[in-house]
C-alpha positions as CSV (number, residue, x, y, z in Angstrom):
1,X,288.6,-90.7,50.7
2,X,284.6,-91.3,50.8
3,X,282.2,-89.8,48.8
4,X,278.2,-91.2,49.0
5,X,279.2,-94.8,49.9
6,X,282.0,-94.7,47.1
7,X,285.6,-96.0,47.8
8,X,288.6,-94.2,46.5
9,X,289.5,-95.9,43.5
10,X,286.2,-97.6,42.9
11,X,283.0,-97.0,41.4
12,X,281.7,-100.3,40.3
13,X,281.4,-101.6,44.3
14,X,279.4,-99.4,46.5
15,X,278.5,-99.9,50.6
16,X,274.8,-99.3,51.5
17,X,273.8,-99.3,54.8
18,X,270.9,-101.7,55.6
19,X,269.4,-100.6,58.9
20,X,266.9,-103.3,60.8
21,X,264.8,-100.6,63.1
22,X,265.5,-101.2,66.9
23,X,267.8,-103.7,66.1
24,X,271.3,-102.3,64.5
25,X,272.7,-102.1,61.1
26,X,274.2,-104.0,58.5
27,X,276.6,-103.3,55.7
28,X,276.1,-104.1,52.0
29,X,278.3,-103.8,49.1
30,X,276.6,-103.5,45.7
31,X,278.7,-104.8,43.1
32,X,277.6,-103.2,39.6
33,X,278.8,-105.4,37.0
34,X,276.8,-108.2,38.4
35,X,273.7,-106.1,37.4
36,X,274.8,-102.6,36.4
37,X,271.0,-101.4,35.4
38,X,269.5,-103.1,38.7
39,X,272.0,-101.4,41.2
40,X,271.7,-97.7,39.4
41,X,268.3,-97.8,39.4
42,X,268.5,-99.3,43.2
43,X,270.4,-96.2,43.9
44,X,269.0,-93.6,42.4
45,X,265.9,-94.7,44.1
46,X,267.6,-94.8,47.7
47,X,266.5,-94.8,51.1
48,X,264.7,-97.6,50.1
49,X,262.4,-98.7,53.3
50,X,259.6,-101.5,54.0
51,X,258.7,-103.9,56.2
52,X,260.6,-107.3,56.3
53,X,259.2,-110.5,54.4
54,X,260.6,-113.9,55.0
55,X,260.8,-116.4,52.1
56,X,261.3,-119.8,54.2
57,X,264.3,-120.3,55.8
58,X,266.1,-119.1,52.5
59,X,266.4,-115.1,52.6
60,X,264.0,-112.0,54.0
61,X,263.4,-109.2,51.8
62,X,261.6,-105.8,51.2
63,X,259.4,-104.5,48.3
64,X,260.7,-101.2,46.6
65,X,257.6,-100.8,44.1
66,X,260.6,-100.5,41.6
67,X,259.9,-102.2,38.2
68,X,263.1,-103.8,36.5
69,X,264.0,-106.6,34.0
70,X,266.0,-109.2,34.2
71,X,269.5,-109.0,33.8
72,X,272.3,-111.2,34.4
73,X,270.1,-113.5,36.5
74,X,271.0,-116.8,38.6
75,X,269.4,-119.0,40.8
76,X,271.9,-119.9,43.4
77,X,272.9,-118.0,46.0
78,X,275.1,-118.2,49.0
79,X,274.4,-116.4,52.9
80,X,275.1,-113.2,52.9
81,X,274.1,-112.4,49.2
82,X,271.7,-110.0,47.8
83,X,269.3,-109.3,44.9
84,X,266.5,-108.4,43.3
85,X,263.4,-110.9,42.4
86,X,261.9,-108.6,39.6
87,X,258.3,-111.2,40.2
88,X,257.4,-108.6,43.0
89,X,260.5,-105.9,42.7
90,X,262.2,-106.7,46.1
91,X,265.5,-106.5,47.4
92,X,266.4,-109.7,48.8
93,X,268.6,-110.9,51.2
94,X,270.1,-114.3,52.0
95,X,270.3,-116.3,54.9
96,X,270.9,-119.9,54.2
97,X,272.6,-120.6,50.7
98,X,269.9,-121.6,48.4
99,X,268.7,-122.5,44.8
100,X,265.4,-120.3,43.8
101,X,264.0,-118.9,41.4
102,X,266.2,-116.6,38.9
103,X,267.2,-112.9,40.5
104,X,269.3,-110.2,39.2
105,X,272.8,-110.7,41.6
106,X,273.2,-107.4,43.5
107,X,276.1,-108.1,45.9
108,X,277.1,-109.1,49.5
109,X,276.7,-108.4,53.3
110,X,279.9,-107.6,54.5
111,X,279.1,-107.6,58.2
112,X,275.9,-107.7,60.4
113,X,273.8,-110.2,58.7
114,X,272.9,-111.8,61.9
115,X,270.6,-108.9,62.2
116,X,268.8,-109.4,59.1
117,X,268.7,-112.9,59.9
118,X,267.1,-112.1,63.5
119,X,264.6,-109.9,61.7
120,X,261.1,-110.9,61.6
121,X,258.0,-109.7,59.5
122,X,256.6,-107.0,60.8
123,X,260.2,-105.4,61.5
124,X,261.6,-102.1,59.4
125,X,264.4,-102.5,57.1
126,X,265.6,-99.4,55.6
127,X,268.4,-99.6,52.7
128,X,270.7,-96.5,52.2
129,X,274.1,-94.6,51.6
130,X,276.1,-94.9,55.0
131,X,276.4,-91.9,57.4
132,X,279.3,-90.5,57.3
């Protein structure tokens, strides 16, 4: 049973849809130990939408306008991860495994990341609970 992106028998991981406009979608799970103040605040705030920005070769991302601390930060991160760079409150999503500057660890692309790797700047992402 699914409620609001929540699997039966868990509340701490979460799927989010992460639509790339024109292109397809992409699903996310948010882990919330990794940064349990970061993803509540994330999802209270959802659908989260912007235009994609590309950090190198390393990960694109969108700014939410949210303002969070850090919390439980780390600078490496493999493909297919996400966080959030509190410098400019974006949601950020890896390509290429990297080592960058200290995020809060959000959680993991489980499939379609090719898509947010296609994207380019100018493109929509929009971030939100999955239709059902």
């Amino acid at each position: 049973m699914q409620s609001d992106g929540i699997q039966a028998g868990s509340v701490s991981r979460l799927r989010l849809e992460i639509q790339v406009s024109e292109k397809g979608s992409a699903i996310c799970e948010v882990v919330r130990h990794l940064s349990p103040i970061t993803s509540g605040t994330i999802l209270k705030n959802l659908p989260l939408q912007d235009r994609v920005h590309r950090f190198g070769e390393n990960f694109a991302y969108i700014e939410t306008g949210l303002v969070i601390g850090a919390e439980k930060q780390r600078s490496r991160f493999k493909r297919g991860d996400v966080a959030f760079m509190i410098s400019n409150g974006s949601v950020c999503i890896f390509v290429k495994d990297a080592v960058v500057q200290p995020m809060n660890p959000l959680g993991t692309i489980l499939s379609g990341l090719e898509l947010v790797d296609a994207s380019a700047p100018g493109d929509v992402i929009t971030i939100r609970k999955p239709s059902v």
